[in-house]
N, C-alpha and C positions, 0 to 999 in steps of 0.2 A: 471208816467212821460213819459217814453219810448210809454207808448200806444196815448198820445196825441200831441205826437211830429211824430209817423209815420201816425197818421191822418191826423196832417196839412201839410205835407210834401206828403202826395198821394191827396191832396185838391186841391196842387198849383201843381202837378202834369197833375192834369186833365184840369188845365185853360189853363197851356200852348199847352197841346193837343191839345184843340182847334181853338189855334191861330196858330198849324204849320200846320192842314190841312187847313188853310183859305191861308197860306203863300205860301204851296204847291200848292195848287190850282192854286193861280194868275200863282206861275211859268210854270204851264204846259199847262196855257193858252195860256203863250206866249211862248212855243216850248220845254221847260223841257223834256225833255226822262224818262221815266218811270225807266228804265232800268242803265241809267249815271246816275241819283240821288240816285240808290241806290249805284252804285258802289262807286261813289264821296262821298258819306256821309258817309257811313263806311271805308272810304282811312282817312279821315279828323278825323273821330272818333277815327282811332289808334293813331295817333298823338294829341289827346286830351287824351288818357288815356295812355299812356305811361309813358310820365313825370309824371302826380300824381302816377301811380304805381309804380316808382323809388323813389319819394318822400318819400310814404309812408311806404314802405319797405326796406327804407334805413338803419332802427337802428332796424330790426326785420325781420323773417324769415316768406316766405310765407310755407301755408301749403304743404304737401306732395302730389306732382301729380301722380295718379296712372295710369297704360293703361286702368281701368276702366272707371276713370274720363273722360278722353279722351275720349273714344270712347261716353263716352253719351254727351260731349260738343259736339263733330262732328253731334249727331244727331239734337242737340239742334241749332245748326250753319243751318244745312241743311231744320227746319223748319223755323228758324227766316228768311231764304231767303223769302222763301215762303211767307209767312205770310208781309213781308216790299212788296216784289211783290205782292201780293192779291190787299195793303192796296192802294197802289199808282195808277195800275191799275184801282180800281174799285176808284180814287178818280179821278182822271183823265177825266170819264164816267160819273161820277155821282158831287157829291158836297160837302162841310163840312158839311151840314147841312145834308144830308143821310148816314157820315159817322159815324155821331154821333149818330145817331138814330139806325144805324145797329151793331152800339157797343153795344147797349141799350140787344142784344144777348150774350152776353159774360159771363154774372154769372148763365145764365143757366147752358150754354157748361158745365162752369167751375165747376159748382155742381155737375152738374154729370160722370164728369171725375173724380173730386176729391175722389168721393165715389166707383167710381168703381177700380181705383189706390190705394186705402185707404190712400193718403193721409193724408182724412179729414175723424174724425170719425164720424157716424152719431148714436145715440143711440138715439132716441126718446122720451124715457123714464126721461131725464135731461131736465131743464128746458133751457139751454145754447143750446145746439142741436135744440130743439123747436122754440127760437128767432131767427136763423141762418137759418134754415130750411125755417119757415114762411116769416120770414125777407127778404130773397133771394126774394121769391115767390112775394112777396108784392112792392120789386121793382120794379120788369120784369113787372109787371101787369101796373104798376107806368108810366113806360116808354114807355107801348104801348099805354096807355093812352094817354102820350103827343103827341106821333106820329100819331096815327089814329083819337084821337077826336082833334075838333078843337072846337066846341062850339061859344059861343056868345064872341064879342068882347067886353072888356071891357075899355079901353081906349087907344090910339093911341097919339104916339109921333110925332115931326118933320119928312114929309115922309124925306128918304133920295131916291138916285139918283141908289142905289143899293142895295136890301134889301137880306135877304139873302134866304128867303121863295121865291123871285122869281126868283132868280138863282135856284134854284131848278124844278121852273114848269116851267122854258124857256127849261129844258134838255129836248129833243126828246124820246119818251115811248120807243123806243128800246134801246138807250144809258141806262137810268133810269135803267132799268131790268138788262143789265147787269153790269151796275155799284153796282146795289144792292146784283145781286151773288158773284161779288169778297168782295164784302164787309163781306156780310154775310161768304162767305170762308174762311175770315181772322180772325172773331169771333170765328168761329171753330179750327182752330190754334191757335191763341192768348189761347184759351183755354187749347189746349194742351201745349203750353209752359212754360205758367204757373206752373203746375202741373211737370213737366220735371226739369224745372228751381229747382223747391221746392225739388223735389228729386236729385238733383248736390249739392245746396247750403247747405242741410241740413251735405249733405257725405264733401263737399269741403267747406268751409266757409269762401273765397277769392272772393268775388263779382266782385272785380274791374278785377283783372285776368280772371274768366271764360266769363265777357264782353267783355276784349280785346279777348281772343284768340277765342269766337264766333264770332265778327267783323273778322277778321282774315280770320275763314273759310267761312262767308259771304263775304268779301273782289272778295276770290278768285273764289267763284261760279260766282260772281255776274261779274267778268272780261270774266268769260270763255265765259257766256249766252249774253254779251255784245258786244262781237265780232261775235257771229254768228248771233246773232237777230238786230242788231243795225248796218244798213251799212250807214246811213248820217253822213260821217265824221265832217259837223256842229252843229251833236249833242255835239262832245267832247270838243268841244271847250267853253271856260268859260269866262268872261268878269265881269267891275264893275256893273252888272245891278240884278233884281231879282232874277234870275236864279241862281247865287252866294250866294245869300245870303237865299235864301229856302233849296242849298246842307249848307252851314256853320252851318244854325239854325237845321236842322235834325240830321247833324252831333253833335255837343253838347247838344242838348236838348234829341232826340228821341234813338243815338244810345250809348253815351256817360251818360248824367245825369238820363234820365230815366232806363235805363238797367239796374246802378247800386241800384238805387231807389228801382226797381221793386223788384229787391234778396234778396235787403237788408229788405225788407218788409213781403216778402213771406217766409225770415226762421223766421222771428220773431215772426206772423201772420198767412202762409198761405194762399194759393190760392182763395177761397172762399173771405176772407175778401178783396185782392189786386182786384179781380176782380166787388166789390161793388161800387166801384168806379165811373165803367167806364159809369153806367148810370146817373153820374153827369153832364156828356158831354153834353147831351142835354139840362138841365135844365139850362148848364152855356152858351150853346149854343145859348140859346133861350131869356138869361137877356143880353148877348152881343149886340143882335140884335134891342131887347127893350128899351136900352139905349143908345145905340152906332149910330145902323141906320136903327133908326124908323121905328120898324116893331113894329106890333099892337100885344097885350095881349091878349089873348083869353082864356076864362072859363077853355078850355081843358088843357091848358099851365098849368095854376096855380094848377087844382084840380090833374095832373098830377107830376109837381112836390111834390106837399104837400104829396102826395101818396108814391113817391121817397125816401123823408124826414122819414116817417117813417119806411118806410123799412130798410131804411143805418141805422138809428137810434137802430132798432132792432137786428140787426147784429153785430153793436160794443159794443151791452151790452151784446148779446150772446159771442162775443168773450173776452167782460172784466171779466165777470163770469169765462171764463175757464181760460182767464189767473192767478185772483184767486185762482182758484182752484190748479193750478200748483202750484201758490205761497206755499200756506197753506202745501201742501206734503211735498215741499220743506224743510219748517218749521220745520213740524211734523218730519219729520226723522234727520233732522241735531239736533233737540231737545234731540231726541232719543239715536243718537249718539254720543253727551256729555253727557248725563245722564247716559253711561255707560262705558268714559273711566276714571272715579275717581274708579270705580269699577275696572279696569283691572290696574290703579298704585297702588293698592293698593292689588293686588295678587298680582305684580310683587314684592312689598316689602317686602311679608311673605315669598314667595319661596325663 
């Protein structure tokens, strides 16, 4: 039950991914700051998770903060900067549709961070490890697929007036290039935080908490570098127009609903599987465009995602196997462990 409810809950996760880089987009088309979007969406973010973390720990005690925890949410705050900086930057330069594709990097990173971190065990020898292993592998492969082959078209919709494959070959090959290094730089962090995240949430089991107080130290990085890099005082200024509503939608969706998303996934799950995901991006990328505004199907597309399909598919039964296996241990010694205290009331009664 728990494993199919955080499947479709990181599903709709990923559709809305890619509706806030298409949001983000437009806004920094029309003059967005790189820089005030993030400060402004993690300002709006604390004030979204405030009140529910008063809510929700109104009738119960959050866990114990230790100067441990602390210090690794600080680092965890000082990469998520980075990593919203990379994402916005290189989205800025480049497109939704190359942002998606450079996510299509992230369960590499994240495999092999996970393994050298141990968070994730890799024993080869299990058949669960093997589908996880392969599975990964079979994605990434999946996803360059979509990106690099295009193949023969296979039928074609209503053109529309803006498709999103040629927002992408109108960008200038130098913009492209560097739109694609922050992008791919932010694959590489996303990756570490993952992994970082996993190792907080596993010691701290307070999601909503280590969200607000990384917003927090996000908040205040993101004021400091705002003032010395950002001197058009018309960036600050906010109004009823896009710009508003691309900082509101980041703010609840990217820094607020998904952050907690993410934790709550990753103690449950694990790095490896949260980062399985993020090559749906393209494939949901690419049926948006097909449906929505008419951009054409191609071989590459489809044999691409199918390829996607069963890699994510091999992954969640590598991870349904091990959570199994947990189960049954689980079983196996709480079995154990009644079966042997009729044994000790029953010394206690001769003594």
């Amino acid at each position: 039950m728990w494993g199919v409810s955080v499947t479709a809950v990181m599903v709709s996760t990923e559709f809305l991914e890619v509706g806030l880089n298409t949001v983000n987009k437009a806004a920094m088309n029309r003059g967005l700051s790189n820089f005030v979007l993030v400060l402004y969406s993690n300002i709006f973010g604390i004030f979204i998770l405030a009140p529910c973390i008063f809510i929700f720990y109104r009738k119960r005690s959050p866990p114990l903060l230790t100067w441990s925890t602390i210090c690794k949410i600080l680092v965890l705050g000082v990469l998520s900067y980075g990593g919203q900086i990379c994402t916005y930057i290189g989205l800025g330069y480049a497109s939704p549709t190359l942002a998606s594709a450079m996510a299509d990097l992230t369960p590499a990173f994240t495999f092999i961070f996970s393994i050298i971190s141990r968070m994730e065990k890799l024993d080869l020898g299990i058949k669960s490890s093997q589908a996880k292993s392969v599975g990964t592998l079979v994605s990434i492969f999946g996803a360059l697929v979509v990106t690099l082959y295009k193949g023969l078209p296979l039928f074609t919709t209503y053109p529309s007036k803006k498709r999103l494959i040629d927002e992408l070959l109108l960008i200038p090959q130098s913009n492209w290039i560097v739109g694609g290094f922050f992008l791919a730089s932010h694959s590489v962090i996303f990756a570490i935080i993952l992994n970082v995240q996993t190792w907080i949430i596993r010691g701290y089991p307070a999601e909503m908490l280590v969200t607000l107080f990384c917003s927090i130290i996000v908040a205040i990085l993101s004021f400091v570098v705002s003032l010395i890099v950002e001197k058009d005082t018309n960036a600050w200024r906010l109004g009823l127009n896009m710009e508003l509503m691309a900082i509101v939608f980041t703010a609840a969706f990217a820094v607020a609903f998904r952050s907690v998303v993410h934790k709550w996934a990753l103690r449950k799950k694990g790095p490896i599987y949260v980062s399985m995901f993020k090559p749906l991006e393209m494939v949901i990328a690419l049926a948006t465009g097909v449906t929505f505004l008419g951009d054409k199907l191609y071989l590459g597309s489809l044999l691409g995602a199918a390829i996607i399909a069963i890699g994510f598919y091999a992954v969640i039964w590598g991870q349904a196997q091990e959570d199994k296996m947990v189960e049954d241990t689980q079983i196996f010694y709480s079995e154990r462990s009644s079966s042997k205290d009729p044994l000790l009331s029953n010394r206690g009664s001769v003594v």
